[in-house]
C-alpha positions as CSV (number, residue, x, y, z in Angstrom):
1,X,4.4,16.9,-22.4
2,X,7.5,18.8,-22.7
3,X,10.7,15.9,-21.7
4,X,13.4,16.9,-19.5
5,X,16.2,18.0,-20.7
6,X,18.2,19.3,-17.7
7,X,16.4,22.6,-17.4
8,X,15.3,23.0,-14.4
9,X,12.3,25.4,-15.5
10,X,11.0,22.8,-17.5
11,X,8.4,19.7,-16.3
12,X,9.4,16.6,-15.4
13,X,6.7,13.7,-16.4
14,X,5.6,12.2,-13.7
15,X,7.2,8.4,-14.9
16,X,10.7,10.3,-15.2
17,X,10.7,11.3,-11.2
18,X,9.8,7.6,-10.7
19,X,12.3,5.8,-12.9
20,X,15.0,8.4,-12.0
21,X,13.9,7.6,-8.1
22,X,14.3,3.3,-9.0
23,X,17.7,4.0,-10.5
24,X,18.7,5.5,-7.3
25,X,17.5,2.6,-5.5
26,X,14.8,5.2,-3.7
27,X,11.6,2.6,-5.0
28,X,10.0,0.5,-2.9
29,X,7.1,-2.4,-3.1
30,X,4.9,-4.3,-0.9
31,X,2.7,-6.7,-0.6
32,X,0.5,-7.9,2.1
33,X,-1.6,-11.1,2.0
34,X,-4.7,-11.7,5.0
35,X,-7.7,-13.5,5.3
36,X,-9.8,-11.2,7.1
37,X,-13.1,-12.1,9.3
38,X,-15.9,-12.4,6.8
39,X,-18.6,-9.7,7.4
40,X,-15.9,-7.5,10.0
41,X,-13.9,-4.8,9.0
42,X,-10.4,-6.2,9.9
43,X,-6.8,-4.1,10.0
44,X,-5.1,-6.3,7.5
45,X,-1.8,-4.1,6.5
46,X,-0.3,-1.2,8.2
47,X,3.0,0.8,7.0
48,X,4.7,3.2,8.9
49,X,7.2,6.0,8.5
50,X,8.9,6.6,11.6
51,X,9.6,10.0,13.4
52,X,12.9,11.4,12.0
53,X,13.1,9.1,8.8
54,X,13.8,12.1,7.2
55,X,12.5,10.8,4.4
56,X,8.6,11.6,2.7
57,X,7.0,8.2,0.9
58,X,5.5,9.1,-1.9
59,X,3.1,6.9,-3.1
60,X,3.1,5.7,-7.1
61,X,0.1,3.1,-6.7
62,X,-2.3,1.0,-4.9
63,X,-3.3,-2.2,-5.3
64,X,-6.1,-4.0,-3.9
65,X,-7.3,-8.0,-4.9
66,X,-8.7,-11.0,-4.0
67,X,-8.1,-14.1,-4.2
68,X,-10.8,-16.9,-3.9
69,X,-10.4,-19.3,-0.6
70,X,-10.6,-22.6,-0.3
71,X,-14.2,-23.3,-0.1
72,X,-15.6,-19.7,-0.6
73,X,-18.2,-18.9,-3.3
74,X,-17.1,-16.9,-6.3
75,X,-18.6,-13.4,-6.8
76,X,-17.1,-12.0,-3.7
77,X,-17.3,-8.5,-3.0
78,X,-15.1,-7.2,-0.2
79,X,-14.4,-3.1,0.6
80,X,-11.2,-1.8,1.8
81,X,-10.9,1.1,3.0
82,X,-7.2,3.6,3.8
83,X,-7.1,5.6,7.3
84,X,-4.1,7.5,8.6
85,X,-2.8,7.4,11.8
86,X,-4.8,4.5,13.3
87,X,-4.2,4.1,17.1
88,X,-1.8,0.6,17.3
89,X,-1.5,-1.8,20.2
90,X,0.4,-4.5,18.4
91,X,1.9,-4.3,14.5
92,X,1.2,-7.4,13.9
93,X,3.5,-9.7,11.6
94,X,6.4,-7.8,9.8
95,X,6.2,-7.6,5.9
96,X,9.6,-7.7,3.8
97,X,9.7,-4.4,1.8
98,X,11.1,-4.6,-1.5
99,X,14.0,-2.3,-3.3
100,X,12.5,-1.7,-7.1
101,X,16.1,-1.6,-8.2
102,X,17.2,-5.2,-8.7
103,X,21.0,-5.9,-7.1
104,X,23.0,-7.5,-5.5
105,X,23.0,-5.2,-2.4
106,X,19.8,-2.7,-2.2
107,X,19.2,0.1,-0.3
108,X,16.8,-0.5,2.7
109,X,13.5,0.9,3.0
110,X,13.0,3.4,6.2
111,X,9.5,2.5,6.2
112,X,8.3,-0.5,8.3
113,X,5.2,-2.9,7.0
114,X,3.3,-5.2,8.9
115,X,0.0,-7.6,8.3
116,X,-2.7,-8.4,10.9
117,X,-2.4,-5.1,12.9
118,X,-4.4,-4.6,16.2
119,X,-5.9,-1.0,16.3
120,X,-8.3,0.0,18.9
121,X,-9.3,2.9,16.5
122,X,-8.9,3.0,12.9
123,X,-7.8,6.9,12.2
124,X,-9.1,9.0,9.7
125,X,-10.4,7.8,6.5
126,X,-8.5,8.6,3.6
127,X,-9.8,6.4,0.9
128,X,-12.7,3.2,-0.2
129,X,-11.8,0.6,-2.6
130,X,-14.4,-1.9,-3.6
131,X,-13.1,-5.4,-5.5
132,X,-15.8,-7.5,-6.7
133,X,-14.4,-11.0,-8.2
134,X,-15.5,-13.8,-10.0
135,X,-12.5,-15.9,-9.7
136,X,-9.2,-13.7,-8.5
137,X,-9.7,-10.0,-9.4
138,X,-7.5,-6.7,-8.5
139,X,-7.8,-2.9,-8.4
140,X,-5.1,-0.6,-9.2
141,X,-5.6,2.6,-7.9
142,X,-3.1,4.8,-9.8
143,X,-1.7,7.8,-7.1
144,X,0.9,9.7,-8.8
145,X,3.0,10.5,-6.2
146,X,0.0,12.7,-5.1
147,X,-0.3,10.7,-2.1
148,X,2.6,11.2,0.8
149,X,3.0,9.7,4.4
150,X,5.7,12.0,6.5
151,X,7.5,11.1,9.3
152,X,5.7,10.0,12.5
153,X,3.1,9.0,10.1
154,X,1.2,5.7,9.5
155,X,-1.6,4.3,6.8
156,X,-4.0,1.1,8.1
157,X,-6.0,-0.7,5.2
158,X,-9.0,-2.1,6.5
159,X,-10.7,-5.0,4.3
160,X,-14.3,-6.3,4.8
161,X,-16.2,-9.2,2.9
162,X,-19.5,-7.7,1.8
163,X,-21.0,-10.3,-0.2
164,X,-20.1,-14.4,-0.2
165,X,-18.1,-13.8,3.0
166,X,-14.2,-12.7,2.7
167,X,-11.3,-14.1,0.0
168,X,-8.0,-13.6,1.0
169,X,-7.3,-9.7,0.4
170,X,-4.1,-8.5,-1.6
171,X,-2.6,-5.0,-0.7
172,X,0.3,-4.0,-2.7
173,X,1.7,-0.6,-2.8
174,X,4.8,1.3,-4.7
175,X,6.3,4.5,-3.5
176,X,9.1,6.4,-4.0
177,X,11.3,7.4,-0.3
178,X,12.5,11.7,-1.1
């Protein structure tokens, strides 16, 4: 890979866009943390960019874990799966988002996050993760920035306990706001 050097004809890696986009306070994290129903696909975590944001989320990664519950058998294996635009009736709880850039006064996401969503339909499906543990476990789904939610837009995860009943399901996603 060639490194940037100011020419604009040149490439730009891919972890230069993101740590340029952190320094100017334009990363963001979050993380979402729901039991679901055991055997029931369940909206767990739902982020939104709202119509005229003007900004484009661009997402760096996914992140999808369990962790065991009190009481639950190891060897869980739960699915979740990504839609876009699901149909909302409530958001559900509201989720802190997270400047990357650590100080003392960080610039606000225009994204909103929420857990335990109600949807009456899920949208399209974009994606399936499966996460099979044996104590706690994750999944990192690398994206690149190849991913990207525009304005008006929203993504619902879904997560469903497939084997041993549900854990308590971990999203977690990094973007960059352009």
């Amino acid at each position: 890979m060639i490194p940037y050097t100011g020419d604009a004809s040149l490439p730009i890696s891919i972890y230069d866009t993101i740590r340029t986009a952190v320094l100017n306070q334009q990363g963001f994290s979050v993380v979402s943390e729901v039991l679901p129903l055991a055997a029931t696909e369940t909206a767990t975590f739902l982020i939104k960019n709202p119509t005229g944001s003007g900004k484009v989320l661009k997402l760096n990664f996914i992140l999808c874990g369990l962790l065991q519950s009190v009481g639950s058998a190891t060897g869980n294996q739960d699915v979740f799966r990504l839609y876009l635009d699901p149909t909302v009736t409530a958001n559900g709880t509201a989720v802190t988002i997270s400047n990357l850039y650590s100080t003392s006064s960080p610039a606000a996401s225009v994204m909103t996050a929420f857990s335990s969503p109600t949807v009456t339909a899920n949208g399209t499906k974009l994606g399936v993760y499966a996460v099979a543990t044996q104590g706690n476990d994750t999944c990192l789904m690398p994206q690149h920035l190849t991913r990207i939610l525009d304005p008006g837009h929203s993504w619902l995860f879904t997560q469903a306990g497939i084997v041993n009943g549900a854990s308590t399901g971990i999203v977690q996603l990094e973007w960059i706001e352009v």
